[in-house]
C-alpha positions in Angstrom: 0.0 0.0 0.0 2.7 2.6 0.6 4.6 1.6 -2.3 1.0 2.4 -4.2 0.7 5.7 -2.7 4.4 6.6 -2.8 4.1 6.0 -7.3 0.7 7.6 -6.9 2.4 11.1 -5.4 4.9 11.0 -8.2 2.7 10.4 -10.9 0.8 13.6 -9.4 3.9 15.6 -9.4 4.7 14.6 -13.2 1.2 15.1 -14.6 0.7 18.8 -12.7 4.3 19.7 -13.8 3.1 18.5 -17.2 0.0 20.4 -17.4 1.8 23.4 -15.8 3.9 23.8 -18.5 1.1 22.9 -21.2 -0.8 25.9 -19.8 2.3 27.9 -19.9 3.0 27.5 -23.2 -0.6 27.8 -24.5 -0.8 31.5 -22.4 2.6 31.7 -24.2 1.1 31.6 -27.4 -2.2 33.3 -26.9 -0.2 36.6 -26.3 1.9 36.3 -29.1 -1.2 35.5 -31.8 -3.3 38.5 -29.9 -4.0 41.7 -32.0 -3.3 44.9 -30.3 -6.4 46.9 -30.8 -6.6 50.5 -29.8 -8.5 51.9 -26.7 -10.9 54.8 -27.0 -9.9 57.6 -24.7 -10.0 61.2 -25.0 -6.6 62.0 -25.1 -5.6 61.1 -21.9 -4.6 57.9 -20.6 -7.5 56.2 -18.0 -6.6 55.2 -14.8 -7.6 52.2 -13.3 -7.7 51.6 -10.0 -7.8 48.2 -8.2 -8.8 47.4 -4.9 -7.1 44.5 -3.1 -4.5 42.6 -4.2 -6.5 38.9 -3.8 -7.7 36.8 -7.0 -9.6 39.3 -8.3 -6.7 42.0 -7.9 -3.7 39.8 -9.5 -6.0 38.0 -12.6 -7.8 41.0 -13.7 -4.8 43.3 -13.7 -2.4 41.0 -15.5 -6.0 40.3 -17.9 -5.3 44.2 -18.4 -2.3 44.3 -18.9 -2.4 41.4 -21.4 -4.9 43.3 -23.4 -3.7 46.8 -23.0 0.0 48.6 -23.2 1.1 51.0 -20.5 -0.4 53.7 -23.4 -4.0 52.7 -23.2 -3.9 52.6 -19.5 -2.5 53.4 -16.3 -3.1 50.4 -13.7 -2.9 50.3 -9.7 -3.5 48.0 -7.7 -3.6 48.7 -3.7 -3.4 46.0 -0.7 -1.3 46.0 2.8 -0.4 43.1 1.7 2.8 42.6 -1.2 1.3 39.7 -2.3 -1.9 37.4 -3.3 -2.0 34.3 -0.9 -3.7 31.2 -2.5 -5.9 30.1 0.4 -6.3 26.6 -0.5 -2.8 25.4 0.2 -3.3 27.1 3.4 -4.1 23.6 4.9 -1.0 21.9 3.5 1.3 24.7 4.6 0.0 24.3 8.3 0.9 20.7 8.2 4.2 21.8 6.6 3.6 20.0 3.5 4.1 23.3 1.6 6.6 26.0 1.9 4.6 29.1 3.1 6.6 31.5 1.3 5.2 29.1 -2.4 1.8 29.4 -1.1 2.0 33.6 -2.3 2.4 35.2 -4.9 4.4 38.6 -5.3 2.3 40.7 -7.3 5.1 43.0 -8.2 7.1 40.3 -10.1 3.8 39.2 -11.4 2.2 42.4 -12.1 4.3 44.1 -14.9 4.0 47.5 -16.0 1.4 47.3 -13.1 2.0 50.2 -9.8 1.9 48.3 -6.5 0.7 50.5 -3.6 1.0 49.1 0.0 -1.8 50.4 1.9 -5.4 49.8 3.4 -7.9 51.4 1.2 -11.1 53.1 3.9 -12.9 54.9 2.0 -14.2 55.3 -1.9 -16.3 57.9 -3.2 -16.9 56.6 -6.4 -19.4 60.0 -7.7 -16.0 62.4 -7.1 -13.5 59.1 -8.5 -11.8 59.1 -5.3 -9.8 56.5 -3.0 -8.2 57.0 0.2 -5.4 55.3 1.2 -3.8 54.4 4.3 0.0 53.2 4.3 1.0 50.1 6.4 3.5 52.7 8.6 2.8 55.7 10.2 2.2 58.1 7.4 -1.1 59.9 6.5 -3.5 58.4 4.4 -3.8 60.0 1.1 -6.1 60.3 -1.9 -6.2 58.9 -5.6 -8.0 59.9 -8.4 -9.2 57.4 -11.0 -11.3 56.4 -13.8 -12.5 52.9 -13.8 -12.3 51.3 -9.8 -12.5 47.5 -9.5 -13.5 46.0 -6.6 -11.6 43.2 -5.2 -11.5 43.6 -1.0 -12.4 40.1 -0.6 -14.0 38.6 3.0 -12.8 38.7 6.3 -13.7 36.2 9.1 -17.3 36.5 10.2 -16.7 36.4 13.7 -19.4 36.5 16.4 -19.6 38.2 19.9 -18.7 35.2 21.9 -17.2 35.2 25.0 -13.0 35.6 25.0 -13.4 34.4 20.8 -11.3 37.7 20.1 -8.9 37.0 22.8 -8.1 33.3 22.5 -9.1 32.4 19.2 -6.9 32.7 16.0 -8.1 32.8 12.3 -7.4 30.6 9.2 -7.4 33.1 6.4 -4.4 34.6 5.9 -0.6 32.6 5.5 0.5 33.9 8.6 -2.2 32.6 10.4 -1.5 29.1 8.8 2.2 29.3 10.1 1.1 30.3 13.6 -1.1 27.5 14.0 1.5 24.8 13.5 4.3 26.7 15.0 1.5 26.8 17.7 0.9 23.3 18.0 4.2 22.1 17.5 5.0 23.9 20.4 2.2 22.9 22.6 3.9 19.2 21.6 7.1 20.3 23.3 5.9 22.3 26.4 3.5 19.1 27.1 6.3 16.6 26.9 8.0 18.9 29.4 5.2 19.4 32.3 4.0 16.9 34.6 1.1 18.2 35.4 -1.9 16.3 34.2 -4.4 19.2 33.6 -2.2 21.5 31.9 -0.8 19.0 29.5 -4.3 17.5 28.9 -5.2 21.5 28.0 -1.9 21.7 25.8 -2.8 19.2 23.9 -6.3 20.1 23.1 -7.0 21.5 19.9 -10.8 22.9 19.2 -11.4 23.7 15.1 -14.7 26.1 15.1 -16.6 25.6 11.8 -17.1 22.4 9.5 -16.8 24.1 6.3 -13.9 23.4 3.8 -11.7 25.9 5.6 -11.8 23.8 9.0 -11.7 20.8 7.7 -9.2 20.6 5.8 -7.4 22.6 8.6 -8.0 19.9 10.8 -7.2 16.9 8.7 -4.3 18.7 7.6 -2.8 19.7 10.9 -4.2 16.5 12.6 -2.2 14.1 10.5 1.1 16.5 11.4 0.6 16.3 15.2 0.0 12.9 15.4 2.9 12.2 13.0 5.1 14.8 15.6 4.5 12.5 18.4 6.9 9.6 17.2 9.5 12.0 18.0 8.1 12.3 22.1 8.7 9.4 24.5 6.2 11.0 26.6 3.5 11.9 23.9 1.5 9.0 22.2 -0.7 9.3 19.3 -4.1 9.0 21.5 -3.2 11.3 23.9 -3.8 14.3 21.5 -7.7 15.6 21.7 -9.1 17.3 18.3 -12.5 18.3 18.1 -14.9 19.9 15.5 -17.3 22.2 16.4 -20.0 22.8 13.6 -23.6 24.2 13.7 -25.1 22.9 11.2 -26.0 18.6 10.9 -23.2 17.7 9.0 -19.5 18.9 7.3 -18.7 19.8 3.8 -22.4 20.6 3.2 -21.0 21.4 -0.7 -20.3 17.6 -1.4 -23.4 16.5 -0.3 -24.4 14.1 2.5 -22.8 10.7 1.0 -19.1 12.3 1.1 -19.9 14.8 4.0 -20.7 11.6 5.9 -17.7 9.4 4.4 -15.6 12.5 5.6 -16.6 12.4 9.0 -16.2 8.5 9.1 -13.1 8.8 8.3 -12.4 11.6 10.6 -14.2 9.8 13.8 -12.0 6.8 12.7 -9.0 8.8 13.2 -9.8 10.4 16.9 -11.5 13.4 15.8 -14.7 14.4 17.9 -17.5 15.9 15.7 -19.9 17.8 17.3 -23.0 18.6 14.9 -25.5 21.1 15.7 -23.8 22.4 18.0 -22.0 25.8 18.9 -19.3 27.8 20.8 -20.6 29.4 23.6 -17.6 30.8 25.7 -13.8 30.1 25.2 -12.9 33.0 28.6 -9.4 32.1 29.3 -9.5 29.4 27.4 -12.1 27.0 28.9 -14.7 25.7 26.0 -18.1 25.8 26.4 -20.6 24.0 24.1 -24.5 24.7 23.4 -24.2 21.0 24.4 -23.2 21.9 28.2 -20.0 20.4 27.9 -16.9 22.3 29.0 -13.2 21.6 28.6 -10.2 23.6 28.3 -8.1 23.9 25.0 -5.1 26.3 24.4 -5.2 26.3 20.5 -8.7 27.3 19.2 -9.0 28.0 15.8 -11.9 30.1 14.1 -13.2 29.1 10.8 -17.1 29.7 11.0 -18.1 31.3 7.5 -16.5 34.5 5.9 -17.8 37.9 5.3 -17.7 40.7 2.9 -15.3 43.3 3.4 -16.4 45.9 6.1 -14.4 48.4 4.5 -17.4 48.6 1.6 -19.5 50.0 4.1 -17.3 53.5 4.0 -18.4 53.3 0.2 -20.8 55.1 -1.8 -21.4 52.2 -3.8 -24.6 49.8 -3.8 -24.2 47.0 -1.5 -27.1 44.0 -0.6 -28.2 42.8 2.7 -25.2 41.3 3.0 -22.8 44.4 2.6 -21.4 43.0 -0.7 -21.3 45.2 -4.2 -24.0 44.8 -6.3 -23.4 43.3 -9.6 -25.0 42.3 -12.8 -23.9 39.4 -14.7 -21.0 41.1 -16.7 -19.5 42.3 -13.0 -20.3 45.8 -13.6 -21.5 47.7 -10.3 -25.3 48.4 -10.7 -28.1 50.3 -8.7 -30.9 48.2 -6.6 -32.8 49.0 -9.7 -30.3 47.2 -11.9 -28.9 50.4 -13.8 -25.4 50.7 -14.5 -22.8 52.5 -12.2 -20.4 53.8 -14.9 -16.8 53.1 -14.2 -17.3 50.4 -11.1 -16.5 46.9 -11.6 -16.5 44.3 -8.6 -16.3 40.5 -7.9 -15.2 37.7 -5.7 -16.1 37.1 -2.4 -17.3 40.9 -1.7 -19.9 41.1 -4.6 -23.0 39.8 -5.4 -22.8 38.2 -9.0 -25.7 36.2 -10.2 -24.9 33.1 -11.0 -26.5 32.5 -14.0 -26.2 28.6 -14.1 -29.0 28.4 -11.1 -32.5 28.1 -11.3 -33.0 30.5 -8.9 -33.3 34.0 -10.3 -31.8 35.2 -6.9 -29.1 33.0 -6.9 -25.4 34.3 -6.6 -22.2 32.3 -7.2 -20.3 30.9 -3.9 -17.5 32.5 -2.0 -14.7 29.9 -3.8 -11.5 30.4 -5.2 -12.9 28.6 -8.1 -15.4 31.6 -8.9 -12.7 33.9 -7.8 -9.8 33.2 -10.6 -12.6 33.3 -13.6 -14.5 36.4 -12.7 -11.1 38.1 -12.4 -10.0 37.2 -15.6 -13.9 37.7 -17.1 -13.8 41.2 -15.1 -10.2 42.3 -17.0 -11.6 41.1 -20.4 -14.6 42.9 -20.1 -13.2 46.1 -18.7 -10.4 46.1 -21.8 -13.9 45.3 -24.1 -15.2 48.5 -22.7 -12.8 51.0 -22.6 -12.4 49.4 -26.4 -16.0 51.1 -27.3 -17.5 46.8 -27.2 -20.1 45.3 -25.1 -18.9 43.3 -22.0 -20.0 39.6 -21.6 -22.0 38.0 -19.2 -19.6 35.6 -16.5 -21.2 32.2 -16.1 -19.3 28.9 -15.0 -21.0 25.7 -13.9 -19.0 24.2 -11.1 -17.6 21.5 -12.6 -16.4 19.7 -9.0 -15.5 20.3 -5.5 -12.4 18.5 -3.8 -11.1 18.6 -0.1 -8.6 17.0 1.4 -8.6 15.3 4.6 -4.9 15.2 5.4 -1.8 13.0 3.5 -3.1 10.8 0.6 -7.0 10.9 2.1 -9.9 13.1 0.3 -13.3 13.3 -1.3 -14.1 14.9 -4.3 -17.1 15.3 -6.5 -16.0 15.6 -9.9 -19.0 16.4 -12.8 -21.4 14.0 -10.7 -18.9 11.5 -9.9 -17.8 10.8 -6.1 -14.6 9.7 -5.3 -12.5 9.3 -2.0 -9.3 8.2 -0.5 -5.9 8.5 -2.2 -7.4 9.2 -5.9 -9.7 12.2 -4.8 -6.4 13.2 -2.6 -4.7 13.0 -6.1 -7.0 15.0 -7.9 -7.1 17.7 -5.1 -3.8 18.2 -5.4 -3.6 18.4 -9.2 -6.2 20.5 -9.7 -5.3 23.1 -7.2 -1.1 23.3 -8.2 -2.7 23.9 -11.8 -4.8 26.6 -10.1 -2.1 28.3 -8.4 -1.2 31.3 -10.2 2.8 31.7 -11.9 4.5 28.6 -13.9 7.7 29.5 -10.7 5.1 28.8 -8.2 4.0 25.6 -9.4 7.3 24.0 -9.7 8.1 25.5 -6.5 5.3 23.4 -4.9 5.7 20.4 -6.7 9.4 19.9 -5.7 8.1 20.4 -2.2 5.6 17.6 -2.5 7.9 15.6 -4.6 10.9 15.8 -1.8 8.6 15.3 0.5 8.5 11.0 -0.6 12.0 11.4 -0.2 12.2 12.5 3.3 10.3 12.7 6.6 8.2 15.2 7.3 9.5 18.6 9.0 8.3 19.3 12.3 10.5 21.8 13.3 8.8 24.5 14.8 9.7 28.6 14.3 7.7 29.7 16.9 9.9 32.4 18.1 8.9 34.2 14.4 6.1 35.3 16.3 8.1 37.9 18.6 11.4 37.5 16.7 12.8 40.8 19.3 12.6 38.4 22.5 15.8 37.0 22.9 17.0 40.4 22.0 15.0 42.2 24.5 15.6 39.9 27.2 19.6 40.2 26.9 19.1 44.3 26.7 17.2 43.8 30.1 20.1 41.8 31.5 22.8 44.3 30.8 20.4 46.7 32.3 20.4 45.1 35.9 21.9 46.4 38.5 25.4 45.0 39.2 26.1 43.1 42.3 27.8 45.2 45.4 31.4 45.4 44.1 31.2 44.1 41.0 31.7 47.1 38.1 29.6 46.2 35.1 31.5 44.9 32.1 30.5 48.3 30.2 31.9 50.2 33.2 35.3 48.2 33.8 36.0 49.0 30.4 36.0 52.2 30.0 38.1 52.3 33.3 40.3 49.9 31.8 40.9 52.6 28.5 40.9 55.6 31.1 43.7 53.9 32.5 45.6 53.2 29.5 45.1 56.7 28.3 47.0 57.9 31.5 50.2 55.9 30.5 
């Protein structure tokens, strides 16, 4: 069997590298067979501004920039962050599976002839073409002017006013986050092999995933699989000794793949130690001690928050037309429109803070999910259709079918549903991991990752933890405190004996 899975990982490296550089080359030649046609402007070159640096930020500006020369259009494109994290590697870089820093993407080497400004955008007034900007330091915010804006702020955790949540509890959104949460637990390994009392190591080794969802799932099968892996290397730490539990509200996990794979998901999850608690929710976490709907109460150091998404409250500082939701309004070709469906000239949004219809569903009202797989075709939809505007042409409408939905529960285990068909275990593991390396944006990226996966049959896995990257100015602080003390009763301080040491020279 591992021989089976071991040829079954390589043949998944050589087919994504494969298709990587199939896609390459065909994006290769698509630019070089595109005709250059002119944009209609009055004289003056448009501005474009983008907002966020996310999917939607990085695949309609290089759609832009593919389509247009720095003469038909001036593009920006504004985030704190330098660069565009793909979140559904997050998983595998918590279990250290992935490299964090291949999970990113800088968007100045990938944005060309593209202005990168690092900042938090808080307000847009869209009727005067206006953004303000706030830098990541200490300087003022400031204002840019513009012509077209496109809306790509994304979601941020949907959080709820629970008891010590803000305090105790960290996300699973971000790459920094991911690398937290196994330096984290990696560390909690450690200080648990090195206490002996009972209650505190039963705590450190409690680890409570909020939200059965893709996002916490795959978080916890991910990270799961690490820690019990980690515990070979403990004399003191077995396997079973380690407590991970789900806490979802709803009757059942991965409500996307339906209740067969849902169900075969947490099978395989109970089978492994994992405690599932359905309909159930987070009550308190004050100082750390968990309290259920249910009644029960235990204590957990690690609690990790992965209960839904929402729109970017930043949009509420907007003049813009937003839903019940507080997302951008949208028609079907991404352009910004009125409650009353008219046009908002010059405002484009999508992703996870916009409203498009999905035009696929049999419900008028319907609008397409909050997935990275909507996320990377509306931006490239959104930069073709802004190009077809400023060209004097009609925009198209976006529609995509979801052809599949994969997860993966941890090393060579999965479900997927793939155009109606189910699969699980190592070949649904396989086809998660193919389908999302081909997803990941830059050819560099995707050999990056599979030479991570592909050295990983090689060698054992790396459970080394970096947890001191969280307050990397400790040790120094702590030996600027020491020098600091006050010297023993006649003893001169080393700084002190020195400079009577060259006082005394200086005399001879």
């Amino acid at each position: 069997m591992a021989s089976f899975l071991r040829s079954l990982a390589v043949s998944s490296s050589v087919a994504a590298l494969a298709g990587a550089g199939a896609l390459a080359a065909k994006s290769l030649q698509a630019r070089g067979e595109e005709s250059v046609r002119p944009v209609l402007h009055g004289g003056r070159t448009p501005r474009i501004l983008v907002a966020g640096g996310g999917y939607i930020g990085l695949y309609t500006a290089t759609t832009l920039r593919k389509h247009l020369g720095r003469q038909d259009a001036e593009i920006a494109v504004v985030d704190p962050r330098p660069y565009m994290t793909y979140q559904p590697f997050l998983p595998e870089a918590a279990a250290g599976s992935i490299e964090p820093r291949h999970v990113v993407t800088s968007l100045r080497r990938e944005l060309k002839g593209t202005s990168v400004l690092t900042g938090s955008i808080t307000e847009i007034r869209h009727a005067e073409r206006k953004a303000v900007i706030q830098p990541v330091n200490d300087d003022p915010a400031y204002e840019v002017t513009y012509d077209h804006l496109v809306v790509g702020l994304g979601s941020v955790a949907r959080t709820l006013p629970i008891p010590g949540l803000a305090e105790n509890a960290i996300g699973f959104k971000h790459i920094e986050e991911a690398t937290a949460l196994r330096n984290r637990v990696l560390n909690k390994l450690a200080e648990a092999a090195s206490t002996w009392d009972a209650e505190k190591r039963r705590r450190m080794l409690t680890f409570v995933f909020v939200g059965g969802g893709f996002a916490g799932i795959e978080a916890i099968g991910e990270v799961e699989d690490m820690a019990r892996t980690a515990t070979k290397e403990y004399d003191s730490i077995e396997a079973e000794d380690l407590r991970f539990v789900v806490v979802e509200g709803a009757g059942r996990i991965l409500p996307e793949l339906g209740e067969e794979l849902g169900g075969y998901a947490i099978e395989q999850l109970r089978e492994r130690g994992v405690e599932i608690h359905l309909n159930t929710f987070l009550n308190s976490c004050v100082d750390g001690v968990v309290e259920l709907s249910t009644g029960e109460k235990f204590e957990a150091d690690t609690i990790v928050w992965t209960a839904g998404v929402k729109a970017n409250p930043v949009l509420a500082n907007t003049d813009l037309p937003l839903d019940a939701r507080g997302r951008v309004r949208t028609n079907a070709s991404l352009q910004v429109v009125n409650e009353d469906g008219t046009v908002v000239e010059g405002a484009w949004a999508a992703g996870d803070n916009a409203a498009v219809p999905d035009l696929t569903s049999s419900d008028p009202a319907a609008t397409t999910a909050p997935t990275a797989q909507h996320a990377v075709r509306q931006g490239k939809q959104l930069g073709e259709n802004l190009a077809r505007v400023l060209r004097g042409e009609e925009p198209e409408e976006y529609r995509h079918e979801n052809i599949g939905t994969v997860a993966s529960l941890g090393l060579y285990k999965g479900v997927a549903q793939i155009m109606g068909f189910k699969f699980r275990g190592p070949l649904a593991w396989f086809m998660h991991r193919s389908y999302h390396v081909l997803a990941m944006p830059s050819f560099e990226r995707k050999v990056r990752i599979l030479a991570d996966w592909t050295e990983a049959l090689f060698f054992r896995r790396e459970l080394v933890s970096l947890g001191a990257l969280q307050n990397p100015r400790a040790a120094w602080e702590a030996a600027a405190a020491s020098d600091n003390r006050p010297a023993a009763p006649g003893v001169a301080p080393a700084a002190a004996g020195a400079k009577i040491a060259d006082a005394d020279a200086a005399k001879k």
